[in-house]
C-alpha positions in Angstrom: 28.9 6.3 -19.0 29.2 8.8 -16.6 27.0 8.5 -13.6 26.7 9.3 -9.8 24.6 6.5 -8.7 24.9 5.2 -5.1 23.2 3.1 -2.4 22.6 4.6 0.9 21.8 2.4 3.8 19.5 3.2 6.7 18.2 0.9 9.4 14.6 2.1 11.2 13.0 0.7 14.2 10.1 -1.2 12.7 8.6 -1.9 9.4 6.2 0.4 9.4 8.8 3.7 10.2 10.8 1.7 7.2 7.6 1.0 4.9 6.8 5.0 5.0 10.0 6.2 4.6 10.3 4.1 1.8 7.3 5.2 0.0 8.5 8.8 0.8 11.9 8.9 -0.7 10.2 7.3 -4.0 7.5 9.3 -3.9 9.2 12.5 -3.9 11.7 11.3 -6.3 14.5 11.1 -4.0 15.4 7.2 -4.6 14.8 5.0 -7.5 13.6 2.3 -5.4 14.2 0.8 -1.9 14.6 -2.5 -0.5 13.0 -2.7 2.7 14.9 -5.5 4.4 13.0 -6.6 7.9 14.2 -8.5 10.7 18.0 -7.7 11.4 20.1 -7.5 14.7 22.3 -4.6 14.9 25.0 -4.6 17.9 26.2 -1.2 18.4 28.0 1.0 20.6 25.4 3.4 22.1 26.5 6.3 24.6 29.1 4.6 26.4 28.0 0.7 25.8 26.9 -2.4 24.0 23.3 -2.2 21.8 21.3 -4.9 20.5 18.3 -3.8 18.3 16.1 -6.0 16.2 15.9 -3.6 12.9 14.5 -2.9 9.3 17.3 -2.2 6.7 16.8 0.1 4.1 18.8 -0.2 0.8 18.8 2.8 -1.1 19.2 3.0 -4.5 19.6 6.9 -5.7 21.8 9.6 -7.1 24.4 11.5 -4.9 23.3 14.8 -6.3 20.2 14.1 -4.8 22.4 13.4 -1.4 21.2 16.9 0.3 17.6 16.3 0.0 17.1 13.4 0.8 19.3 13.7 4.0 17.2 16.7 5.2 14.4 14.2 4.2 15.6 11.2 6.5 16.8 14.0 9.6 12.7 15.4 9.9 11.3 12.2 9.3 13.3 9.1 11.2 12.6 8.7 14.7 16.3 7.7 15.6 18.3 10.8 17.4 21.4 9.9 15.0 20.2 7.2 12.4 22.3 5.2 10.3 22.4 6.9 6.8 25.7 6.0 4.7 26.2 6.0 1.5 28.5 3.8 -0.6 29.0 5.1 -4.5 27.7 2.3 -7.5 31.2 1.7 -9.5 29.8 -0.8 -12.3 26.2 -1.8 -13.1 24.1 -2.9 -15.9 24.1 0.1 -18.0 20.4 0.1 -18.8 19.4 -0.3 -14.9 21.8 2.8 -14.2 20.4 4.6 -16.9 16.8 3.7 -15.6 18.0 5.0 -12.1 19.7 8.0 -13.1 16.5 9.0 -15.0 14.0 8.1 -11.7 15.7 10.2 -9.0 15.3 13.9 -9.3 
């Protein structure tokens, strides 16, 4: 089967930032579903040093040609200046649950 499923991972501030971006992106058909993962610590280099940040983790599970849309979705709606938003291509899945998210992302 042919598909272009992928998970895109984004980290948000708190879980209520993470909680309504979730519901957006699934809402407007832009993700199958998304884990919303609380309570991480991300270390980072920020504008010339070392970050700590307690964090929300999102795991995205959607299509890539859905990739614009929901990018100009996370850009107007994430508080962060640059947020995290990556996304890492499916390669092998239970063909059912691709099907299932192939047919739930628009």
């Amino acid at each position: 089967m042919n598909h272009d499923a992928c998970i895109v991972l984004c980290t948000c501030p708190d879980t209520d930032i993470a909680e309504r971006l979730a519901e957006g992106l699934v809402g407007e058909r832009l993700a199958a579903c998304v884990n919303v993962l609380p309570g991480i610590r991300s270390i980072y280099w920020w504008q010339g040093q070392v970050e700590r940040s307690d964090e929300v983790q999102l795991i995205i599970k959607t299509r890539q040609a859905v990739w614009p849309k929901l990018e100009q979705f996370i850009h107007q709606a994430h508080p962060y200046e640059t947020p995290e938003l990556i996304a890492v291509p499916i390669t092998a899945g239970l063909p059912a649950y691709l099907d299932w998210l192939e047919n739930a992302c628009e």
